[in-house]
MMTF fields as JSON, N, C-alpha, C and O atoms, coordinates in Angstrom:
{
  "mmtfVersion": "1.0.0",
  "mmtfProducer": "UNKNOWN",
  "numBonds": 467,
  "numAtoms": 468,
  "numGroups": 117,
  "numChains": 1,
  "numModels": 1,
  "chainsPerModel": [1],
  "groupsPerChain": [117],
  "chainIdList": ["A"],
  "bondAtomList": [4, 2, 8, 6, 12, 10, 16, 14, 20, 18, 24, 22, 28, 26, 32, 30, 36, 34, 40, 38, 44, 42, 48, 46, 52, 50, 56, 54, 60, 58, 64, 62, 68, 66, 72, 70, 76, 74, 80, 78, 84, 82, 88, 86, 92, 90, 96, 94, 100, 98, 104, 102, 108, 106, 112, 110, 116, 114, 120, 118, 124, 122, 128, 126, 132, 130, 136, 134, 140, 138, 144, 142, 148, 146, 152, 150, 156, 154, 160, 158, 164, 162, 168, 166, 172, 170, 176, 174, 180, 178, 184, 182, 188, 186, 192, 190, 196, 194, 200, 198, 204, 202, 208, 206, 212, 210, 216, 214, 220, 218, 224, 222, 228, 226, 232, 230, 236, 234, 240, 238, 244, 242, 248, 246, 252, 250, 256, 254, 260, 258, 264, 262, 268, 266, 272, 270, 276, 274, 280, 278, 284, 282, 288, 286, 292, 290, 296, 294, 300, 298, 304, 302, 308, 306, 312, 310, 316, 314, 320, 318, 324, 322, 328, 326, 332, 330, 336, 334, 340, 338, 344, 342, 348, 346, 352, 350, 356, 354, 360, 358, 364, 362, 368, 366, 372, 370, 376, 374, 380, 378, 384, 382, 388, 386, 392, 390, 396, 394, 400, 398, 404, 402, 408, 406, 412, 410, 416, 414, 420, 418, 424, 422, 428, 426, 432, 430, 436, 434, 440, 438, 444, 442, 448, 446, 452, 450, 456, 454, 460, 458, 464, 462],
  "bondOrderList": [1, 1, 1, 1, 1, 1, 1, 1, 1, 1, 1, 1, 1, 1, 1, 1, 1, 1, 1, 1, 1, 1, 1, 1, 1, 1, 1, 1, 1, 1, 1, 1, 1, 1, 1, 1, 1, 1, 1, 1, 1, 1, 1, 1, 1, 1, 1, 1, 1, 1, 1, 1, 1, 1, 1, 1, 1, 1, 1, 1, 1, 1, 1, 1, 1, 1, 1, 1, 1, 1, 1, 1, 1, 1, 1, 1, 1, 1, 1, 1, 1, 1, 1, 1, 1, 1, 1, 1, 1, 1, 1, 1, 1, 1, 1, 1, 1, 1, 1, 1, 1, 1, 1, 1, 1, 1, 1, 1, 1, 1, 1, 1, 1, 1, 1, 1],
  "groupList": [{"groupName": "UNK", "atomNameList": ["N", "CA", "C", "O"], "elementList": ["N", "C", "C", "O"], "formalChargeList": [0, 0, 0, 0], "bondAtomList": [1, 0, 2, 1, 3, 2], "bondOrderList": [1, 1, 2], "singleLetterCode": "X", "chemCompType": "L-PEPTIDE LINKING"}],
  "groupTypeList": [0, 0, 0, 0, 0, 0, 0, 0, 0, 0, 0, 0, 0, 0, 0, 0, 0, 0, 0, 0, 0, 0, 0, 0, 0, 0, 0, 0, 0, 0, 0, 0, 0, 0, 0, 0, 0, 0, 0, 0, 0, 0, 0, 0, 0, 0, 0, 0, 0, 0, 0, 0, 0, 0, 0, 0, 0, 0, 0, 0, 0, 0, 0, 0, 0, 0, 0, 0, 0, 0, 0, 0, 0, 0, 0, 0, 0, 0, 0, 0, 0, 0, 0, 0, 0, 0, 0, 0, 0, 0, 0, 0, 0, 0, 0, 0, 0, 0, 0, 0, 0, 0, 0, 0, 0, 0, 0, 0, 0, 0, 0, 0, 0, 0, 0, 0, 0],
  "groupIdList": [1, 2, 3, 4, 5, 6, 7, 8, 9, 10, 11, 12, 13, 14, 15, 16, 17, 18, 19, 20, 21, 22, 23, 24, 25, 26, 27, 28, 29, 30, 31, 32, 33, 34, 35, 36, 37, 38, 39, 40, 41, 42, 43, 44, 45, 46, 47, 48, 49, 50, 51, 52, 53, 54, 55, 56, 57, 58, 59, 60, 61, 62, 63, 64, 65, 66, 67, 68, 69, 70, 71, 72, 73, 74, 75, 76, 77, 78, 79, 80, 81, 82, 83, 84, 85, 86, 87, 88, 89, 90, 91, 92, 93, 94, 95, 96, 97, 98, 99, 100, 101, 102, 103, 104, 105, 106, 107, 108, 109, 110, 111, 112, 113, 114, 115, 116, 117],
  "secStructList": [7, 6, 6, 1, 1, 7, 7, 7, 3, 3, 3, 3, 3, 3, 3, 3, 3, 7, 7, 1, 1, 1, 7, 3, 3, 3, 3, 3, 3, 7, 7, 7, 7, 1, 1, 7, 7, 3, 3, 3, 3, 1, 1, 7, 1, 7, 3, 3, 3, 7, 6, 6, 7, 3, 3, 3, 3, 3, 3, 3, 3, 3, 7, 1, 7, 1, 6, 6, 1, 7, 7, 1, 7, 7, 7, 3, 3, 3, 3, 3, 3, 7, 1, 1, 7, 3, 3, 3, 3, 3, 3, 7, 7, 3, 3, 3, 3, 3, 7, 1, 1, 7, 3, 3, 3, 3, 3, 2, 2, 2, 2, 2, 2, 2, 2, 2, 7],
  "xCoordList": [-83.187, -82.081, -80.987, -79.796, -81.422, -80.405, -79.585, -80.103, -77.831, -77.15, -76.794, -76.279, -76.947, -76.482, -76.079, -75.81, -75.933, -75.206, -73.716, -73.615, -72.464, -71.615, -71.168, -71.322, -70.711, -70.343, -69.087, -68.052, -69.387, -67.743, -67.817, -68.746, -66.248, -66.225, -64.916, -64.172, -64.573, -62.517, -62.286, -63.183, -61.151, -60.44, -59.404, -58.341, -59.936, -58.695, -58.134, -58.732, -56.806, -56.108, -55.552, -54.961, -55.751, -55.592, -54.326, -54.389, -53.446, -52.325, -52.866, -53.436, -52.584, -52.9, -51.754, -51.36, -51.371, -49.677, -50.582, -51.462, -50.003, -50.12, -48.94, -47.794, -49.454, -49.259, -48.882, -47.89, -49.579, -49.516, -48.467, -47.898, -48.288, -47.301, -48.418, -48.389, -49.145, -50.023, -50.421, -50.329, -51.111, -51.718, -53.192, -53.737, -53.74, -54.606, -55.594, -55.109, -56.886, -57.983, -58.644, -59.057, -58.945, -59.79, -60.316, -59.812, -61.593, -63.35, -63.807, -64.686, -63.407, -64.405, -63.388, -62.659, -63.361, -63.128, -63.657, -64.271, -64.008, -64.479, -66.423, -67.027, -66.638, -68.187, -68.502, -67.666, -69.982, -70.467, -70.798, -70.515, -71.36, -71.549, -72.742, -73.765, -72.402, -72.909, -72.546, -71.34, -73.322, -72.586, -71.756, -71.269, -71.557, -70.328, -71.338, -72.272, -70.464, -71.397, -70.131, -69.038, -70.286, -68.843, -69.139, -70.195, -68.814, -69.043, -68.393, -69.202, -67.298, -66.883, -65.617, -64.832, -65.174, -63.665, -63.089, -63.722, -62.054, -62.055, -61.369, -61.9, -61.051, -60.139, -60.245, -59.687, -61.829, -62.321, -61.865, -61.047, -62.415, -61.473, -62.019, -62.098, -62.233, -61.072, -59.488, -59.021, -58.855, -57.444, -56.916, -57.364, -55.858, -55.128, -53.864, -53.129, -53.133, -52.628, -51.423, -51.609, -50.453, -49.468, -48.393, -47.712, -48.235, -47.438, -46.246, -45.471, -46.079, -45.436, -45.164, -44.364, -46.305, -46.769, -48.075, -48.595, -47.957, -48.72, -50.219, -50.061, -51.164, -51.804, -52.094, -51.968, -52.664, -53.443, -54.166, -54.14, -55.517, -56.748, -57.195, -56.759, -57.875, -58.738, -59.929, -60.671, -60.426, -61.901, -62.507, -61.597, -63.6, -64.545, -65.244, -65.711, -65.362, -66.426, -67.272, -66.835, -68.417, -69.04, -69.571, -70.385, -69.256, -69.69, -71.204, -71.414, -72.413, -73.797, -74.132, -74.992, -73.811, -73.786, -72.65, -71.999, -72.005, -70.895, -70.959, -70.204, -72.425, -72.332, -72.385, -71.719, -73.017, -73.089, -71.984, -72.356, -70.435, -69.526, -69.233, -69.168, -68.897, -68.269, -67.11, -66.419, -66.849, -66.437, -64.908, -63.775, -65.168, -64.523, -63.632, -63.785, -62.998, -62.549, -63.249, -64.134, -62.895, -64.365, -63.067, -62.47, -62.838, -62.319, -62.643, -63.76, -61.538, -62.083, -61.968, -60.981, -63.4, -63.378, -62.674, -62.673, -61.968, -61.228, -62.274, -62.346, -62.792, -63.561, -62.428, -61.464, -62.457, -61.282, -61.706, -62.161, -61.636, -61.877, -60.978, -60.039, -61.032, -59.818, -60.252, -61.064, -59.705, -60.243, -61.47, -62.643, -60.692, -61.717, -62.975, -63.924, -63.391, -64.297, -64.181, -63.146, -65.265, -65.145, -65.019, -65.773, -64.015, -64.268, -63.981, -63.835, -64.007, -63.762, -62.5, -62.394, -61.596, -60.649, -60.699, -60.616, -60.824, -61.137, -59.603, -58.757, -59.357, -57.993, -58.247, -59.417, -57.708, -57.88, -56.981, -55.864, -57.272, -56.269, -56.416, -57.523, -55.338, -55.573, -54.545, -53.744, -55.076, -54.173, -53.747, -54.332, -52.489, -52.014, -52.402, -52.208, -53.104, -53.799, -52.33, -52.084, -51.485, -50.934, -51.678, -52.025, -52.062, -52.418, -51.667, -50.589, -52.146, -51.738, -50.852, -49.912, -51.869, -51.187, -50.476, -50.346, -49.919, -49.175, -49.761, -50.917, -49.168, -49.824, -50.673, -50.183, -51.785, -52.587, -52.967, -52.796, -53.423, -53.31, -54.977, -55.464, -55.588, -57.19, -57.834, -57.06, -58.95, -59.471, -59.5, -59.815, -59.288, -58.934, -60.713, -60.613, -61.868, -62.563, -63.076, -63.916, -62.484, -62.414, -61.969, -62.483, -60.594, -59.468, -59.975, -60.016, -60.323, -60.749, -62.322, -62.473, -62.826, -64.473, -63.995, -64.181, -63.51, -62.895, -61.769, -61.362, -61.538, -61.238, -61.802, -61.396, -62.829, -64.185, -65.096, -65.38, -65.395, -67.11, -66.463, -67.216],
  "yCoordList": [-83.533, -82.715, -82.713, -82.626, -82.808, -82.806, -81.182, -80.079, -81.649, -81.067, -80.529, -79.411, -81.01, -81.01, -82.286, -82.516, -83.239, -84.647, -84.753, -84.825, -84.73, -84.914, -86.77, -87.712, -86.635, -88.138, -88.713, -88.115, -89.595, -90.584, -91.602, -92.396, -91.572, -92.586, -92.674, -91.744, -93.897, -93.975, -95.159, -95.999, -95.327, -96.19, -97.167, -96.808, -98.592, -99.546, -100.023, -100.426, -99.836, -101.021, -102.524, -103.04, -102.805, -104.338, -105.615, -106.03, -105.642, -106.334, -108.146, -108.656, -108.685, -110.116, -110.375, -109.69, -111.526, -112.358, -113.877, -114.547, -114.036, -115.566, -116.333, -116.236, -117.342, -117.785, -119.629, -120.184, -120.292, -121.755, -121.613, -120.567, -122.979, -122.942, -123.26, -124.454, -122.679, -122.449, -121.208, -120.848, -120.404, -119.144, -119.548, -120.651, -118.035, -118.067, -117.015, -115.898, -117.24, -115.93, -115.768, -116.748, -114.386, -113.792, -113.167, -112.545, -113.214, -113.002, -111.974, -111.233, -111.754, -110.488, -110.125, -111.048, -109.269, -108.718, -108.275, -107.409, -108.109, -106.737, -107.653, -108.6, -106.427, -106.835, -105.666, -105.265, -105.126, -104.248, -105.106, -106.287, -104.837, -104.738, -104.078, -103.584, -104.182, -103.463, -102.171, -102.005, -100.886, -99.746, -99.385, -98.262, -100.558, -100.382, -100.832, -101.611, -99.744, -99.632, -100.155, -99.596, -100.909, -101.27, -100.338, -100.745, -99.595, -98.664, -99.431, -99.633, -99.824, -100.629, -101.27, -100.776, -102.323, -102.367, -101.557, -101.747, -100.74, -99.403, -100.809, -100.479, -101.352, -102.051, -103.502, -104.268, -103.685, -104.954, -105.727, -105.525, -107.199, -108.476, -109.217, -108.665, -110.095, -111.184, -110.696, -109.872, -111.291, -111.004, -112.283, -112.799, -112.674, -113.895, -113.599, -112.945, -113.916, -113.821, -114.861, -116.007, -114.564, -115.744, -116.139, -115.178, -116.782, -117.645, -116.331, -115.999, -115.776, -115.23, -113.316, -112.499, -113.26, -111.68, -111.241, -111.728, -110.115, -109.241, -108.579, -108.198, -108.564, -107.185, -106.599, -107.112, -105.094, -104.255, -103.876, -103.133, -104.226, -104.121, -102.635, -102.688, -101.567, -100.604, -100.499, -100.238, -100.686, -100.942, -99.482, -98.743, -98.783, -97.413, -97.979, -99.112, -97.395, -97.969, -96.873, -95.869, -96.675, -95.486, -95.749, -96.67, -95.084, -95.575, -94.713, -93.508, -96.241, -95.431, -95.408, -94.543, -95.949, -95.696, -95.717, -96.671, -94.947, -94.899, -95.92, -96.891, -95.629, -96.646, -98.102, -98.82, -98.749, -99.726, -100.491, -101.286, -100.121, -100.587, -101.441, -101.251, -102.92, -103.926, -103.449, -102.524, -104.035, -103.844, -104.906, -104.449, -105.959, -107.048, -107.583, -107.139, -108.416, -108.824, -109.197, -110.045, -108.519, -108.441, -108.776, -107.879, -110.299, -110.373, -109.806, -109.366, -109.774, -109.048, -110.595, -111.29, -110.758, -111.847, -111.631, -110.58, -113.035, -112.592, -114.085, -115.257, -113.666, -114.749, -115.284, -114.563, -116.358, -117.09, -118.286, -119.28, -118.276, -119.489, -120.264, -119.698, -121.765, -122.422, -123.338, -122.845, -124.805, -125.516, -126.392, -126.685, -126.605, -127.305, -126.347, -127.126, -125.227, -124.464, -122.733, -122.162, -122.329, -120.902, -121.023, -121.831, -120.184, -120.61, -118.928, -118.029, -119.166, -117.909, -118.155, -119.241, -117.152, -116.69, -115.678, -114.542, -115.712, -114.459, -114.055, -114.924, -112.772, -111.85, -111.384, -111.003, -111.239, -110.59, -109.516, -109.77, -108.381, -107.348, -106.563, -106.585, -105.794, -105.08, -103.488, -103.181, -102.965, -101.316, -100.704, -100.734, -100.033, -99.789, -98.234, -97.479, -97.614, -96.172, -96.275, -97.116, -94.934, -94.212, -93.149, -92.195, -93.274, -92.553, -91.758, -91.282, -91.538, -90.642, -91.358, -90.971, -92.846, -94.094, -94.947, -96.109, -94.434, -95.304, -96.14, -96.01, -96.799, -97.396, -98.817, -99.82, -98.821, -100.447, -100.869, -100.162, -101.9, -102.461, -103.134, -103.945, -102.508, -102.489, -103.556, -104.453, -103.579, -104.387, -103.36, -102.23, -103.504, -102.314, -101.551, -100.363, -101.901, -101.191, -100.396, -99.546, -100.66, -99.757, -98.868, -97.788, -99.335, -98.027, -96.881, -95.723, -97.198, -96.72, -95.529, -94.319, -96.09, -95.78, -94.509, -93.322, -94.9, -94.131, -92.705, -91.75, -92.791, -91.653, -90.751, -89.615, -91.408, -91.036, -90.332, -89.139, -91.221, -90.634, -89.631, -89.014],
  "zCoordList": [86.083, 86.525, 85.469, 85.767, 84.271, 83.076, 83.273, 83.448, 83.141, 82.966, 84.663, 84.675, 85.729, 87.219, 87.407, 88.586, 86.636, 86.9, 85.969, 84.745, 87.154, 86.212, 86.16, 86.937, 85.134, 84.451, 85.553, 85.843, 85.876, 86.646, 86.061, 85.91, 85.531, 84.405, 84.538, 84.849, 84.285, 84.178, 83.349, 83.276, 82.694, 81.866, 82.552, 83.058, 82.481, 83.201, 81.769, 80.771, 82.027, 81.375, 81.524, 82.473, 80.871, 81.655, 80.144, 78.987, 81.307, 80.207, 80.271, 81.235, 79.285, 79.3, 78.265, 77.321, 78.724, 78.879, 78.149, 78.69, 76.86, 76.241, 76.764, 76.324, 78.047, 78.99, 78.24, 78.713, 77.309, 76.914, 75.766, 75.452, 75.127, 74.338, 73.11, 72.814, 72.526, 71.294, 71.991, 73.165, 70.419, 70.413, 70.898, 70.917, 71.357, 72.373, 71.59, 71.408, 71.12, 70.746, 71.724, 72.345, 72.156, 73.067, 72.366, 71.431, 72.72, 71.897, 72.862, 72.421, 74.097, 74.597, 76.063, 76.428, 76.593, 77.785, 78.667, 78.043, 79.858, 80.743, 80.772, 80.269, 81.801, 82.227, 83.314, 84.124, 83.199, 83.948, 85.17, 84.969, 86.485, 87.795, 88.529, 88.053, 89.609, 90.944, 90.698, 90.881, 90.243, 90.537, 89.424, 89.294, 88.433, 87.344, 85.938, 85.749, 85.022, 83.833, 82.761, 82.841, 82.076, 81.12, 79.896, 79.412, 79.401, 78.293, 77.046, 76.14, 76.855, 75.983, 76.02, 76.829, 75.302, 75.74, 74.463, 73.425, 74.39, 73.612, 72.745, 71.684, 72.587, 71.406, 71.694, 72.48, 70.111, 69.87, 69.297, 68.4, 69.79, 68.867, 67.398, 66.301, 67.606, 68.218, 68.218, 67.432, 69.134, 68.779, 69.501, 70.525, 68.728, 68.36, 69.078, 68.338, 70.664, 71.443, 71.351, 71.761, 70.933, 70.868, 71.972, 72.33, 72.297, 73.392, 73.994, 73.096, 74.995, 75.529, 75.27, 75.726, 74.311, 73.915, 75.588, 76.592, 74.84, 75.71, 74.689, 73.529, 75.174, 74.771, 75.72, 76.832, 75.505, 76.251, 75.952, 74.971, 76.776, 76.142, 77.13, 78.28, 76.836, 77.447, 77.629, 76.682, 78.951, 79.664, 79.69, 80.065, 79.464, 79.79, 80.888, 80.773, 81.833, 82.846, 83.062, 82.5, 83.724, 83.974, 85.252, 85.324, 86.354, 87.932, 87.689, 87.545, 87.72, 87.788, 89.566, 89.732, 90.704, 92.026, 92.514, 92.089, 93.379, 94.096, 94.87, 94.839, 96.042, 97.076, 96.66, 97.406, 95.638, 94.822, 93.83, 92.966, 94.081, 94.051, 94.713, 95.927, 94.062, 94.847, 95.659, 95.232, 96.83, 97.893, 97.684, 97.536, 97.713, 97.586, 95.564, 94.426, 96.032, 94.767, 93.819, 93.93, 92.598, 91.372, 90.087, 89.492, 89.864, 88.525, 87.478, 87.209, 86.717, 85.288, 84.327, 84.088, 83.927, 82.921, 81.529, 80.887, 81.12, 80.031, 78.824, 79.195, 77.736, 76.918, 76.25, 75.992, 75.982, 75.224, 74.322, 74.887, 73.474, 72.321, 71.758, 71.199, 71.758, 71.793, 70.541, 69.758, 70.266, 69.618, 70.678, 70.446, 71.764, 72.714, 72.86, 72.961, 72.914, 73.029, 73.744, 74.089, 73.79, 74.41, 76.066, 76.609, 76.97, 78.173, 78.164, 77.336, 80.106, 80.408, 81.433, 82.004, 81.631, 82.138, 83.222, 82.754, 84.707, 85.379, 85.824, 86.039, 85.93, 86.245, 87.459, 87.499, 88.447, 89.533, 89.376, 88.924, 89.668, 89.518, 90.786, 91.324, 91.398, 92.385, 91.88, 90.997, 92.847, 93.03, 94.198, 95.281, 93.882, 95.028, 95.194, 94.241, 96.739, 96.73, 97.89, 98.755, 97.419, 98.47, 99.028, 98.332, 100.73, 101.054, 102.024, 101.667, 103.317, 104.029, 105.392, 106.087, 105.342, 105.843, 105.253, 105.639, 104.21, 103.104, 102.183, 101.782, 101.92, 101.13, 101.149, 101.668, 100.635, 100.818, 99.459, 98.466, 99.449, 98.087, 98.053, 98.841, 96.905, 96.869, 95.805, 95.471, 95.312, 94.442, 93.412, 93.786, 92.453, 91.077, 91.19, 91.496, 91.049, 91.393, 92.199, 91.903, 93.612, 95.005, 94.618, 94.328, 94.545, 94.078, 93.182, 93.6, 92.054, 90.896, 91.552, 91.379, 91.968, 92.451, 93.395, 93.127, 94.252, 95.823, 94.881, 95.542, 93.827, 93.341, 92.295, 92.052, 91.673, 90.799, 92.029, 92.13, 92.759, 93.478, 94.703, 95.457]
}
């Protein structure tokens, strides 16, 4: 059925805060899913995060099932390399959908999905 399938796909941004009092390298971001395709994180590292800065990193996702979207809270892993070693970092992020009942506050992939599919 090439060319009757359109693409759902959206871009998260996601801010990360150098939180310790030494600089911080992050080696990778983001991760595909249930339903969720990670296309890339648009802006690769390493990057060297210093004590009380910000970056913003940009996620591509590509929803390959609608119904196959996590439902529930789905951290966004953050890779991090230290002298002690590589660990991981999970972010919970949420979004707020104003609707018609006001507003509720979702798991960033609900949100995201529920306005793609």
């Amino acid at each position: 059925m090439r060319g009757n399938w359109t693409r759902r796909s959206f871009d998260l941004k996601v801010q990360v805060r150098g939180e310790g009092t030494e600089a911080t390298t992050i080696i990778g971001i983001g991760r595909s899913g249930a339903g969720l395709k990670l296309l890339t994180p648009v802006a690769r590292g390493p990057y060297v995060l210093q004590p009380g800065k910000i970056v913003t990193f940009k996620l591509g996702y590509e929803i390959t099932d609608c119904g196959d979207v996590q439902k529930g809270e789905w951290s966004v892993p953050i890779h991090v390399r230290s002298d002690d070693g590589d660990t991981i970092v999970y972010s919970p992020l949420r979004l707020f959908n104003v609707g018609t009942r006001g507003p509720v506050e979702l798991p960033w992939q609900t949100a995201l999905a529920g306005q793609v599919c």
